[in-house]
N, C-alpha and C positions, 0 to 999 in steps of 0.2 A: 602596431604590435599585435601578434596574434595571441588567440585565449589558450588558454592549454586545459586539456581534461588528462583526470587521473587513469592511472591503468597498474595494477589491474583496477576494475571498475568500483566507485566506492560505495556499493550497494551493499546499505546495511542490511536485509535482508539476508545475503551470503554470509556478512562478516558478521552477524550472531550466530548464526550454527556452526561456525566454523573456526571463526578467528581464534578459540582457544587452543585450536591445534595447529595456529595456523603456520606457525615459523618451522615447527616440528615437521609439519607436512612435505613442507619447500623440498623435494628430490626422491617422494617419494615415486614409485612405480603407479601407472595406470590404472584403473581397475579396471579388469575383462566382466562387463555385463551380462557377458552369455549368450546365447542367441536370441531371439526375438519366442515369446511363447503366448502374444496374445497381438491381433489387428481388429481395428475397428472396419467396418464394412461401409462405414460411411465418413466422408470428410468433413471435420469440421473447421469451421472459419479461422478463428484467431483467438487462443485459447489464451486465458488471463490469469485464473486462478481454479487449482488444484486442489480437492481433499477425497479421502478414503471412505466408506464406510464400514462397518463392522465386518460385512459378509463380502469386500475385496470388490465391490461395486466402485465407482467415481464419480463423482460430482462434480462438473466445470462448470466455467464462465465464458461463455464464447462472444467475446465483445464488439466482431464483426457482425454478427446477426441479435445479438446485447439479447442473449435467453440462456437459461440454465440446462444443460445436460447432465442425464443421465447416465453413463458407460458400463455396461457390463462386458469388461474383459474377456471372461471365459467366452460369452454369445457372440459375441461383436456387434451387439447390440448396441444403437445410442438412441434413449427416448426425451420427450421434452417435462422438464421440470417444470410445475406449476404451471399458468396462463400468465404469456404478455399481454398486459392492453392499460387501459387506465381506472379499472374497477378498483375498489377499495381490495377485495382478495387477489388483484393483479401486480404485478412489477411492471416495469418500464425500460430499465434499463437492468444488465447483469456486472457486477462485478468480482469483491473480495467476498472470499466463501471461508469461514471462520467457524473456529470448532467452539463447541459450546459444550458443559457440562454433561454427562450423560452419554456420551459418543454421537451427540446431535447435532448439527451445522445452523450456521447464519450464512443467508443468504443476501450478498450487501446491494439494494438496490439505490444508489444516488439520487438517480431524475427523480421517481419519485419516495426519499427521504424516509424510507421503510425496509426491514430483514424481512426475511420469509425464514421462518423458522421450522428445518427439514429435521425429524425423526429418524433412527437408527435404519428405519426399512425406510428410507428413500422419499415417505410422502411429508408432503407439506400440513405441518399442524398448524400452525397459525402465521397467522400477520403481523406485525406489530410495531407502528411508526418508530421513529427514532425519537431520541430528546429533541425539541424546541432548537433552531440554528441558533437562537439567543439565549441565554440561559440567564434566570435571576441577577447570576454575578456580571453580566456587560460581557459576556467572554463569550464569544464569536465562535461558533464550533467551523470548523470547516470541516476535513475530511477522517470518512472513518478509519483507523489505522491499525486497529487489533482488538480482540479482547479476552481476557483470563479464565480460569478455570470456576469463577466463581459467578461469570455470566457478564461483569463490567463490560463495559466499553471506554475505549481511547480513541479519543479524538486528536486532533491537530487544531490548535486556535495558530488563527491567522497573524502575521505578522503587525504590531502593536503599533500605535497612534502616538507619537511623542508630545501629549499639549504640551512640552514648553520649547522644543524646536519647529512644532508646527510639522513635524514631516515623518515619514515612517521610521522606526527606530532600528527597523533590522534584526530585530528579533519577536521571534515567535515560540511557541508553547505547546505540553503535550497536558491534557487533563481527562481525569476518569470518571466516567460517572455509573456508578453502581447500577445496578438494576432497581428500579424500579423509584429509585434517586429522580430528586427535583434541583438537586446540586451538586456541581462538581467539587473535585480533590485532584489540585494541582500537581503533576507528576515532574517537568522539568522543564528550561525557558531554552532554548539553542537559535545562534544565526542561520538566517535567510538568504547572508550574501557573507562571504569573507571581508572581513573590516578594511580593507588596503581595497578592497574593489569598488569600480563604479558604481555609483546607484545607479538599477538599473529601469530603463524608461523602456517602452513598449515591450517588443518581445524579444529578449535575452537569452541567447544559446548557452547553454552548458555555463552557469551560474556556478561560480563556486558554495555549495549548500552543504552545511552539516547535513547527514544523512538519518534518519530515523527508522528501525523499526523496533518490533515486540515481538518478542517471544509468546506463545502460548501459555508460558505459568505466568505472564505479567513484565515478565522482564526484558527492560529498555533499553536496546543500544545506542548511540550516537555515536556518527564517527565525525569528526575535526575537522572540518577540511581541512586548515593550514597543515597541521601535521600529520594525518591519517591516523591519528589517539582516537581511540573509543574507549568510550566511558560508559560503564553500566550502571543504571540505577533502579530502584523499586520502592515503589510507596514515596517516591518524592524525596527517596536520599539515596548517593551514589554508594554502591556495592564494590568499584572495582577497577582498573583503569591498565592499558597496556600502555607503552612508551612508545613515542612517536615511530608509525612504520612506514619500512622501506616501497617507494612505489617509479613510477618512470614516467616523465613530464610527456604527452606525444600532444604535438602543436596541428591546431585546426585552423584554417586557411581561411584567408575573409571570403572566398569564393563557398566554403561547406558552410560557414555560420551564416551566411546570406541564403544559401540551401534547406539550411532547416529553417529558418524563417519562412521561408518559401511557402517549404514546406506543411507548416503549422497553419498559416493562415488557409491556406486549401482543406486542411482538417475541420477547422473551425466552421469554414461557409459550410462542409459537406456536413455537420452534426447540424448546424444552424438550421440550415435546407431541411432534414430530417426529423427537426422537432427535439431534438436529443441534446439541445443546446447545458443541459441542467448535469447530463453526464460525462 
């Protein structure tokens, strides 16, 4: 039997900025972007994560060469943010680039488990590890997933331990942990896999997964997989819920899920090989 993934795509990401207009939307007209009024002069690799700064500058994530760029639109200018290496004022790897209080940026470095914290003009003021991967409460941080206007960060804890089945339970968790906090403030618990689905052993293509993200003022989507419902919550209680939506089942072939396996493991040796195993 083949697995089927959603479509359109169920990347909460999209479906927080959007999904409240999103039925409304369904027929409307295009929109004409205009012509093109800025090129960079230089190519970059494999762009991850996008933000602004005050004076129309950008800031990316270029996860093929794993360094922070600089882009000045108007120049065409692209310079290197910060220094890669393994010095305590170095990163390692580039990812999520996150706004912070002040019109400031977080710059998310995984491998080594530390923001670089970029200033309205572009430079890097400080360093500043993350919380502990274990925190007092036993709760497993795993990846970083957003943070609020008030400087928090949102993690994802990892899918939970059942001591009395002995076996993972299939759900996992979102938690906050304030600035400058020694403890987290549990935000919401969502599945890992759809309940009718296999547990899954080795490496698992297109995993039916409740979808997560955050909004910049805090605020948490989840979309359902079984029914494509999202539910929003804040402060660890739900705000809001649409009724199950309309999506189109498209069937993937044991030939393409045996392809991204393939695929993934060739990823993994090549990060392995590279030292980069951690991002």
């Amino acid at each position: 039997m083949p697995r089927f993934r959603l479509a359109p795509s169920a990347c909460a990401l999209a479906m927080i900025t959007a999904i409240a207009g999103s039925v409304a939307a369904q027929g409307r007209p295009a929109v004409d972007l205009g012509r093109r009024n800025a090129r960079s002069k230089y190519t970059l690799g494999r762009l991850f994560s996008v933000q602004e700064l005050p004076d129309g500058r950008v800031v990316a994530s270029d996860i093929k060469e794993q360094v922070f760029r600089l882009v000045d639109l108007a120049k065409g200018d692209v310079t290197l943010v910060g220094k890669q290496g393994d010095g305590p004022d170095n990163y390692r790897a580039a990812s999520l680039i996150l706004r912070l209080p002040d019109d400031s940026l977080a710059l998310y470095d995984p491998a080594g488990r530390k923001l670089l914290h970029l200033t309205p003009q572009g430079t890097v003021a400080a360093v500043a590890p993350l919380p502990p991967v274990m925190l007092p409460s036993k709760k497993r941080l795993g990846a970083l997933l957003g943070t609020d206007p008030t400087g928090a960060l949102y993690f994802n804890v990892g899918e939970q331990f059942d001591t009395v089945t002995k076996a993972l339970s299939g759900i996992a968790g979102v938690t906050r942990v304030a600035s400058g906090a020694s403890s987290d403030e549990p935000q919401l618990t969502y599945r890992t896999r759809r309940a009718d689905q296999t547990k899954p052993t080795g490496i698992m293509p297109f995993v039916f997964r409740d979808a997560i993200a955050i909004r910049a003022d805090g605020l948490i989507a989840r979309v359902v997989t079984d029914s494509y419902q999202v539910i929003w919550t804040r402060n660890g209680k739900e705000t809001g819920r649409t009724g199950p939506l309309p999506f189109t089942p498209i069937p993937i072939s044991a030939a393409e899920q045996q392809a991204f396996k393939d695929s993934t493991i060739e990823q993994t040796k090549a990060m392995m090989a590279a030292g980069r195993g951690a991002a």
